[in-house]
Every structure is written in structure tokens, then in C-alpha cells.
C-alpha positions in Angstrom: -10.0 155.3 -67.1 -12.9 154.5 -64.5 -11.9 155.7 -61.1 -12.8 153.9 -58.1 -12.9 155.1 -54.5 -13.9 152.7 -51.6 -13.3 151.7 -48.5 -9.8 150.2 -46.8 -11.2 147.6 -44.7 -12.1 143.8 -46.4 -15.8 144.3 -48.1 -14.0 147.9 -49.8 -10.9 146.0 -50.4 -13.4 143.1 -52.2 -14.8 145.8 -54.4 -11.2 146.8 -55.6 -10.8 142.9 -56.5 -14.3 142.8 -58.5 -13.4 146.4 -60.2 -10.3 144.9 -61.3 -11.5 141.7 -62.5 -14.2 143.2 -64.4 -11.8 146.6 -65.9 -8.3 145.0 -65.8 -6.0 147.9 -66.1 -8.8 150.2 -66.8 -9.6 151.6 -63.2 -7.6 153.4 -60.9 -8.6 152.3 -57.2 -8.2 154.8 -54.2 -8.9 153.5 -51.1 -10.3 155.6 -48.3 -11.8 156.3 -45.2 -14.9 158.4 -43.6 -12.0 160.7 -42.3 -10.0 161.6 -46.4 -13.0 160.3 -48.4 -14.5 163.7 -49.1 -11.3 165.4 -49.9 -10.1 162.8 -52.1 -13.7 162.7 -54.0 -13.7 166.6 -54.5 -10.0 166.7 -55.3 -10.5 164.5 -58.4 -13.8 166.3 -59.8 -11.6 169.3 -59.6 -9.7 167.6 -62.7 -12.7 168.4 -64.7 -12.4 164.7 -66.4 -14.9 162.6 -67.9 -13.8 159.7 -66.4 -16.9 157.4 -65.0 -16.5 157.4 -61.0 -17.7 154.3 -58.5 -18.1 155.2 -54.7 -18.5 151.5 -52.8 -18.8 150.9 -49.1 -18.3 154.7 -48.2 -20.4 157.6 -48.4 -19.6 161.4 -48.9 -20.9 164.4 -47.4 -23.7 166.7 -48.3 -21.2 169.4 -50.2 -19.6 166.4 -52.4 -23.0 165.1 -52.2 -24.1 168.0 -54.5 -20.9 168.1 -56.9 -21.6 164.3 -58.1 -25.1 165.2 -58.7 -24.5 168.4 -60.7 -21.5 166.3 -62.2 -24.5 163.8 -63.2 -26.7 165.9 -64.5 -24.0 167.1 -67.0 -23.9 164.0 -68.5 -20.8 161.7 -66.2 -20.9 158.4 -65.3 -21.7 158.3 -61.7 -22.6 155.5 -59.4 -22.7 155.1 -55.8 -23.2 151.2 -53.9 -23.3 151.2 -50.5 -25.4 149.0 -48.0 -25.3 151.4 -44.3 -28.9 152.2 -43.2 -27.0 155.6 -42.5 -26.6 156.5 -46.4 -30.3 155.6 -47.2 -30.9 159.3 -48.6 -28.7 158.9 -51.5 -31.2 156.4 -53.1 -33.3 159.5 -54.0 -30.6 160.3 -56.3 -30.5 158.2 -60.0 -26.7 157.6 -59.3 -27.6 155.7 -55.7 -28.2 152.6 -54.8 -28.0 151.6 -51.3 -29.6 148.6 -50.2 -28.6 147.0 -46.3 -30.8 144.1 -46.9 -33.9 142.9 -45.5 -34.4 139.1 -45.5 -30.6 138.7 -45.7 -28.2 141.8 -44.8 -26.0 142.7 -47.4 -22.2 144.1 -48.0 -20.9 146.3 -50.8 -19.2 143.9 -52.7 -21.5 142.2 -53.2 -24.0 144.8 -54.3 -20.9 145.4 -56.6 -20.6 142.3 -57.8 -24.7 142.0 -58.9 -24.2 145.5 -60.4 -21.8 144.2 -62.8 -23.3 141.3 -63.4 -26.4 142.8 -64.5 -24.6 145.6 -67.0 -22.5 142.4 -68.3 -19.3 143.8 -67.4 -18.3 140.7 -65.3 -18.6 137.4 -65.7 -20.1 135.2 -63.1 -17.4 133.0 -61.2 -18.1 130.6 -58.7 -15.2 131.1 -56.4 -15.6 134.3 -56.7 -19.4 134.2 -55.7 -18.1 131.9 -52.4 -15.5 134.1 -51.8 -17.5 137.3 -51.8 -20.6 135.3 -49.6 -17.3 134.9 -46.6 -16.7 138.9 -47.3 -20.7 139.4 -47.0 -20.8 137.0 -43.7 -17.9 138.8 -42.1 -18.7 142.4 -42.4 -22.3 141.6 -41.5 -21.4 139.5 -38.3 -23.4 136.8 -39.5 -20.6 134.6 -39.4 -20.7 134.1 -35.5 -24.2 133.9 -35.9 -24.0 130.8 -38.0 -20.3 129.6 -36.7 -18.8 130.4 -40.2 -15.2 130.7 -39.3 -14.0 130.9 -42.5 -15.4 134.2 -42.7 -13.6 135.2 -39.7 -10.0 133.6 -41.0 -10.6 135.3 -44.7 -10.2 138.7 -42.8 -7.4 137.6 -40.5 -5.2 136.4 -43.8 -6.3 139.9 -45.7 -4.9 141.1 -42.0 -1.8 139.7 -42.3 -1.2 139.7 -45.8 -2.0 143.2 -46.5 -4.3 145.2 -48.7 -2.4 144.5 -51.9 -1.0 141.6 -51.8 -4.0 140.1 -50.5 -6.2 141.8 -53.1 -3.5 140.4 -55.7 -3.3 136.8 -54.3 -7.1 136.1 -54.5 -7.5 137.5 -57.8 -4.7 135.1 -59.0 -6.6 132.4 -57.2 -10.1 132.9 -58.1 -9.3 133.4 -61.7 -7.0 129.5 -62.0 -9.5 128.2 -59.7 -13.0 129.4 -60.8 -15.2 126.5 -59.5 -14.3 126.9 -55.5 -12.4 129.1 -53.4 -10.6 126.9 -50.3 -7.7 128.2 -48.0 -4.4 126.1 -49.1 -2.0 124.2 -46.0 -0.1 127.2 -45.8 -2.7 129.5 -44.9 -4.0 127.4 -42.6 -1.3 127.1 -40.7 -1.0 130.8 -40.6 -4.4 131.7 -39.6 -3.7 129.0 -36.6 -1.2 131.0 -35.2 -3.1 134.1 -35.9 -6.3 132.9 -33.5 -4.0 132.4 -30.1 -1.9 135.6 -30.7 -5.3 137.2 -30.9 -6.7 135.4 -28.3 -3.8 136.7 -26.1 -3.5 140.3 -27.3 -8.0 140.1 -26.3 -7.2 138.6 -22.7 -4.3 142.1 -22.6 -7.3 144.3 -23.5 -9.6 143.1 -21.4 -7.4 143.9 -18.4 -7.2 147.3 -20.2 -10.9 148.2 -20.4 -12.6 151.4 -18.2 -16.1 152.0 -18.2 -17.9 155.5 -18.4 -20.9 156.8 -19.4 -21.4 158.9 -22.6 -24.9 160.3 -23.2 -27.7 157.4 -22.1 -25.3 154.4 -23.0 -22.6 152.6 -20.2 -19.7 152.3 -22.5 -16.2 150.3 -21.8 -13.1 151.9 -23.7 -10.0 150.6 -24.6 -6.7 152.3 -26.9 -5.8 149.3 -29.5 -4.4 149.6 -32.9 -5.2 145.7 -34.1 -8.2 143.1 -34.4 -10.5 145.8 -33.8 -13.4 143.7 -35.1 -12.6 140.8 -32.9 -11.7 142.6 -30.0 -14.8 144.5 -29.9 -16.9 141.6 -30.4 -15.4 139.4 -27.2 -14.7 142.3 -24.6 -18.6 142.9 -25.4 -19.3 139.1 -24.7 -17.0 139.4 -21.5 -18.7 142.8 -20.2 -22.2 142.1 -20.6 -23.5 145.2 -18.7 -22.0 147.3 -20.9 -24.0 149.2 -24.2 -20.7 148.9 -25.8 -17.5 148.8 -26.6 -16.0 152.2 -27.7 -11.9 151.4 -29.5 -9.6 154.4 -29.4 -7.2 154.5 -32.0 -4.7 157.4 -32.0 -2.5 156.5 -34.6 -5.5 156.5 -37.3 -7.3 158.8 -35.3 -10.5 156.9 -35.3 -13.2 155.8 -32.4 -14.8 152.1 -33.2 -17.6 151.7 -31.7 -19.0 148.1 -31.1 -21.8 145.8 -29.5 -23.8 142.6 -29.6 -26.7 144.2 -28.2 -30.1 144.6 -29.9 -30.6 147.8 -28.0 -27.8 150.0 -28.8 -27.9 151.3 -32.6 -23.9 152.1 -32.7 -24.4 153.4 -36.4 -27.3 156.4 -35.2 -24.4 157.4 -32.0 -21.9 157.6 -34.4 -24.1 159.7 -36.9 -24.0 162.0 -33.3 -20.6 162.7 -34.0 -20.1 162.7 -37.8 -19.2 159.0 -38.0 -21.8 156.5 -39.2 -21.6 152.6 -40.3 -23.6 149.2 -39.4 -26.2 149.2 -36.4 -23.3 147.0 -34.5 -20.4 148.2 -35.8 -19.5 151.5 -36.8 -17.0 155.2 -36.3 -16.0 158.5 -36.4 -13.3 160.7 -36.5 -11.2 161.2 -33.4 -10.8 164.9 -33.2 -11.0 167.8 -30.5 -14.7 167.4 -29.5 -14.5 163.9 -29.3 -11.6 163.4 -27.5 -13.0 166.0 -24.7 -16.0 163.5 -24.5 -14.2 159.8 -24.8 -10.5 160.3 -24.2 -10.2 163.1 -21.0 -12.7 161.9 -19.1 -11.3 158.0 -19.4 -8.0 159.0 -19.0 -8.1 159.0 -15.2 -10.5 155.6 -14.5 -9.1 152.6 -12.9 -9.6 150.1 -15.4 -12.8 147.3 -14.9 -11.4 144.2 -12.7 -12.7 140.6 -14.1 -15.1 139.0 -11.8 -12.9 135.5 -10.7 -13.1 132.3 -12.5 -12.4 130.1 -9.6 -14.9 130.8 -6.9 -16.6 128.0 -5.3 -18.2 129.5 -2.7 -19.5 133.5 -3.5 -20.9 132.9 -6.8 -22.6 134.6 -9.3 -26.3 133.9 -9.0 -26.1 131.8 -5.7 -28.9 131.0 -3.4 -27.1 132.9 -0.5 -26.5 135.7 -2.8 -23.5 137.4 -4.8 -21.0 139.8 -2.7 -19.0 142.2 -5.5 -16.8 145.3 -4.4 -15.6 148.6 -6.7 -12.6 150.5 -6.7 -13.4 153.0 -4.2 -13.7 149.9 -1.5 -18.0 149.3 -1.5 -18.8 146.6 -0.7 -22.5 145.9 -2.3 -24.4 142.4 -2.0 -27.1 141.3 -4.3 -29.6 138.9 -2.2 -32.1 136.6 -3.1 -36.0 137.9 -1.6 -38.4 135.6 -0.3 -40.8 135.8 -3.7 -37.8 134.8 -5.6 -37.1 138.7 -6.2 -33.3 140.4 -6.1 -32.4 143.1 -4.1 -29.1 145.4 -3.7 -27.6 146.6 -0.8 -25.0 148.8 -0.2 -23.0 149.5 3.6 -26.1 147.5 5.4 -28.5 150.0 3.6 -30.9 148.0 1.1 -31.6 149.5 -2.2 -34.9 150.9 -3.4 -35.4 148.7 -6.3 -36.0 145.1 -6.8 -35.0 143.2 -9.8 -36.6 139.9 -11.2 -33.6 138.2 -12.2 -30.1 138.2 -11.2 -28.7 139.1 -13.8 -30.7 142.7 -14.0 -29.4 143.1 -10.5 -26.0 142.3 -11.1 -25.7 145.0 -14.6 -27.3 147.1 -12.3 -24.3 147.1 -9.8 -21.2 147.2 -12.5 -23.0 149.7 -14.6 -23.9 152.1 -11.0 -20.9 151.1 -8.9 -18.4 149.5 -11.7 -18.4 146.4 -9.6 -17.1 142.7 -9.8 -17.6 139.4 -8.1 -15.6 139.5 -4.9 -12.8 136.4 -5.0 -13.6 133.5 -2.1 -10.8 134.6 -0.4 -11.5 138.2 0.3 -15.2 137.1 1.5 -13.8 134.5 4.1 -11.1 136.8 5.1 -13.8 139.4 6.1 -16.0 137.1 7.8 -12.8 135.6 9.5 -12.5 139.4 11.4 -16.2 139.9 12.4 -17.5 136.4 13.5 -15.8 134.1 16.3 -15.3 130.9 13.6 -12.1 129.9 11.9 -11.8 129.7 8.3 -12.5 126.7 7.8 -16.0 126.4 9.6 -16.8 129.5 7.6 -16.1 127.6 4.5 -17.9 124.6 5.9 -20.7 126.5 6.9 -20.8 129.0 4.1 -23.8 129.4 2.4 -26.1 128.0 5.5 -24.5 130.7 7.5 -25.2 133.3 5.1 -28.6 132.3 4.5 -28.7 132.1 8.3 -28.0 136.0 8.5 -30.2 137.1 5.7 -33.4 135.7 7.1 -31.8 136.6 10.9 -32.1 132.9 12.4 -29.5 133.2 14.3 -30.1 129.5 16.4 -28.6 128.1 13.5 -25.5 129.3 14.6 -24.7 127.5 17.6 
């Protein structure tokens, strides 16, 4: 029997699919995670069999580390495939392969999949091969790179259908349909319905999400239990000033961690805390030390308020400026400088620093004051109190006014 441990999401899930294909009732699957992996690993060399072992999509730690290498070196099959820049260390070992891809990035079924191929222990199928190149797009994140959707509604059926019948479904498929693998009417239907309860359960989220800072990165959090992957993804996209976005799961015990950014490596801060994974997307364990560090502290923040979508008159990067506000009732105003510069100011005081762009100024403010865009509303309302002109000639008057009092001509007034 050839046992086979790899991961529960859809690239592990994948390498149970090939396994099967290529063993038929000759391997035993256990799915894990970074969390039971190790246990599970060490608890079945314990058995003292002979049976050949494959590790996809997951790597252990440095004491099961040293078992399957003195387990090699007596003579078992071992062989580990994984494609995390964090498990780079095992390819000094003859039983490692790791590879994360350089021209193209890579997943672990399909690393699998060439594996197999090469010892002749699979045949090559063409669905298969399309199939596996959606898995590769969607763990990767290539597919919003390129607008493959597919990739994105293969994980949401897997979602829906479940580890094993989904695993069972697409090997009945691939195998009666070798030369193409295609989504039927029924799926498709499904997967429609999928993409607006996601779309709402993201929108609940958002509303959800508190900001903090954890070591050098400004982090949003947020306790969910589904569409991790797609969540993290557009409440990055919708919080821009944020390194990124930290998921809190208590039920599995797991942080997710995140981001779209070029200049947050998610996979080295997880390594901080005995997690690992992909550069933008990776985890570790929720336990007692990080709970202290991601869960206390958030518990008592106000959640982030959206900036509006309807203002017509204080909008982001006007040429009168931007007004935003925070919880504890600031009131900070980013303004436009006479050498097309930015500047910040705070209660009348102006800011020692000047920004470029506007956009620097503004992720300046939500990451130092966890700010947003003041509604139109609010901003009349206030200059309603303080100057003798009704609402209406403020909104008449609006932006020339404000321009007006930055540069302090105040003959414009009259």
C-alpha cells in the first residue's frame, strides 16, 4: 500500500485525485494540515511498515524532518513534492523536490502530476492536464492576473461539493472525458449562485474589518469561517492602505494571512510564528501566543468605516482637498500645496511631512489615524455652523470657497 499525506485545501485535494488515478486502490490518502501534519506523519512511521510514503503540498518539521531521512537511508520509499519557497531546505535531501517556479509559478499537483509522468506510473490525459493547469492558476493567484475565472469557479464547486465527492466526481469525469475538461449546465448554474452569496457574505465582512498594527505591517482582521481565499483577496482590494489582511478562524484554529501587495512577503511573517505558505497567501496555528498578539488586542477596536460611494462634492483626490474623520472624532484634511505637493493637517495644526501624491497622503492618514472619507453631508453640515451661508450656497460655492480658505483670499467671499 503507498501512503499519501497532503494537504486539505484544492491543489492537496488534486494530488489525492492524481495518486488515485495513477494507484487505484493501492494508496491510502490522509489529508492534513500545517496544524496535525506532523503528528499524523510520525504516528504512521511508528508502524514500522515498508510502505512507500508521498508528502505533497505540506511540509513537516525538523524532528519528522529527520525520521523520513533515517527512514530513507534504510532503504523506504520516500518522496516529498512541494512548491512553498518556505520548504526550500528539503531539496538538499534525495527524497525532496521542491520547486515554486521561476518563469511560471508552480502548484503541487502538478509537480505531482510531472513526477508520475516521468516514472511512467500515469498516463498523460488531456483533461486531466487542463484540469490541473485551473488548480495551478488558482492556488497561485494567477487567475485574476489573467481573468481566468474558471479557475476561480473550479474551487468554489470543490467548495460546495466537498473534498470527496468532488475528488470522486472529477475522476469520474476526467477518465469518460479524456480530451477536455468543461463545467456541465448544472454546475454552472450552481457556481452562479455561489458568486452573489459570496459577494454578499464579502460586502458583511468588510463592515466587520479592524485595523491594528502587528510588528512593521498595518494589518486589517476579520473572524470568518468561509471563502477565505476570496475574501482575503477583495477586502485587500477595498483597503488599500493596509499590508494585509489577517482571517481569524476559531473553529479550525487557524490565522490566514493575505495580500496583493509586492511588499509584504506573508509566507516569511508567518514563518514568525510557525506557519508558512505562498509570498501572498499563507498561515499558522492559532494558539496562546498568537491569540495574545492578533485576537486580544483586536477585540476591542471599532471596526474600519468605508469611505462613501456617493460624494459629489468632498472627494478623494480633489483639487480643494479631501476632508476624512476617525473614530475618536479628528477631523484631518489632506490639501493640495502650491508645487503640486500634499500635505496633512490635523485640528488647524499642518503636519510635518509632505507627500507627492494623494494617494501616499491618504494611506498615510487611515494607516496613522484609521480614517475615512467624510460623507458630503457631514462636511456641509459643519460648514453650515461656522460660516454665515446656507446650505445651499455652500454647496454652490463649494470647492471655490474652500480653495478660497486654503490660499486665505478671503475677497472671494463676498
Amino acid at each position: 500500500m503507498i501512503k499519501l499525506f497532503t494537504d486539505s485545501d484544492l491543489d492537496g485535494t488534486a494530488c489525492a485525485l492524481i495518486a488515485e488515478l495513477a494507484f487505484d486502490k493501492e494508496v491510502d490518502v490522509t489529508h492534513c494540515t500545517y496544524r496535525n501534519l506532523d503528528d499524523r506523519v510520525e504516528g504512521f512511521l511508528q508502524q514500522k511498515s515498508g510502505d512507500p510514503i508521498f508528502i505533497t503540498d505540506l511540509s513537516v518539521n525538523q524532528h519528522v524532518e529527520k525520521l523520513l531521512d533515517e527512514r530513507f537511508r534504510a532503504g523506504s520509499h520516500i518522496q516529498m513534492i512541494d512548491h512553498h519557497a518556505t520548504a526550500m531546505h528539503f531539496n538538499e535531501y534525495k527524497w525532496g523536490y521542491v520547486d515554486p517556479g521561476e518563469d511560471q509559478k508552480t502548484c503541487a499537483a502538478t509537480l505531482f502530476y510531472n513526477y508520475l509522468l516521468e516514472k511512467e506510473k500515469i498516463e498523460r490525459l488531456e483533461s486531466l492536464e487542463e484540469f490541473l493547469e485551473l488548480v495551478r492558476k488558482y492556488d497561485t493567484w494567477e487567475w485574476e492576473e489573467e481573468n481566468e475565472v474558471d479557475a476561480k469557479r473550479l474551487n468554489d464547486l470543490f467548495s460546495i461539493m466537498g473534498r470527496e465527492t468532488f475528488k470522486a466526481e472529477m475522476i469520474r469525469r476526467l477518465t469518460r472525458e479524456p480530451d477536455s475538461f468543461r463545467f456541465n449546465d448544472s454546475e454552472e448554474m450552481i457556481l452562479d449562485l455561489e458568486e452573489r452569496k459570496i459577494e454578499r457574505y464579502i460586502h458583511q465582512k468588510n463592515r466587520q474589518l479592524v485595523q491594528m498594527f502587528v510588528d512593521e505591517y498595518c494589518i486589517g482582521l476579520v473572524h470568518a469561517e468561509s471563502y477565505h481565499s476570496e475574501l482575503g483577496n477583495e477586502l485587500n482590494k477595498r483597503n488599500p492602505h493596509l499590508d494585509f489582511i489577517t482571517i481569524m478562524n476559531p473553529g479550525s484554529r487557524r490565522l490566514g494571512f493575505r495580500t496583493i501587495h509586492d511588499g509584504a512577503d506573508v509566507s516569511e511573517f508567518a514563518s514568525r510564528y510557525g506557519g508558512g505558505g505562498h509570498p501572498k497567501a499563507a498561515g499558522c496555528e492559532l494558539n496562546d501566543d498568537t491569540f495574545q498578539i492578533f485576537v486580544e488586542p483586536s477585540f476591542k477596536l471599532k471596526p474600519i468605516r468605508k469611505d462613501p460611494e456617493r460624494n459629489k462634492l468632498n472627494e478623494r483626490n480633489s483639487e480643494s482637498g479631501s476632508f476624512y474623520e476617525n473614530h475618536d472624532g479628528k477631523i484631518i484634511y489632506i490639501r493640495p500645496g502650491r508645487e503640486g505637493k500634499w500635505e496633512v493637517m490635523c485640528r488647524g495644526l499642518v503636519e510635518d511631512i509632505v507627500f507627492d501624491q494623494f494617494e501616499d497622503a491618504e494611506r498615510y492618514i487611515k494607516r496613522s489615524y484609521h480614517a475615512w472619507l467624510r460623507s458630503d453631508k457631514d462636511v456641509v453640515e459643519d460648514f453650515v455652523r461656522v460660516l454665515p451661508l446656507t446650505k445651499e450656497q455652500i454647496m454652490d460655492r463649494y470647492h471655490m470657497m474652500i480653495k478660497t480658505m486654503l490660499y486665505q483670499e478671503e475677497d472671494a467671499l463676498i
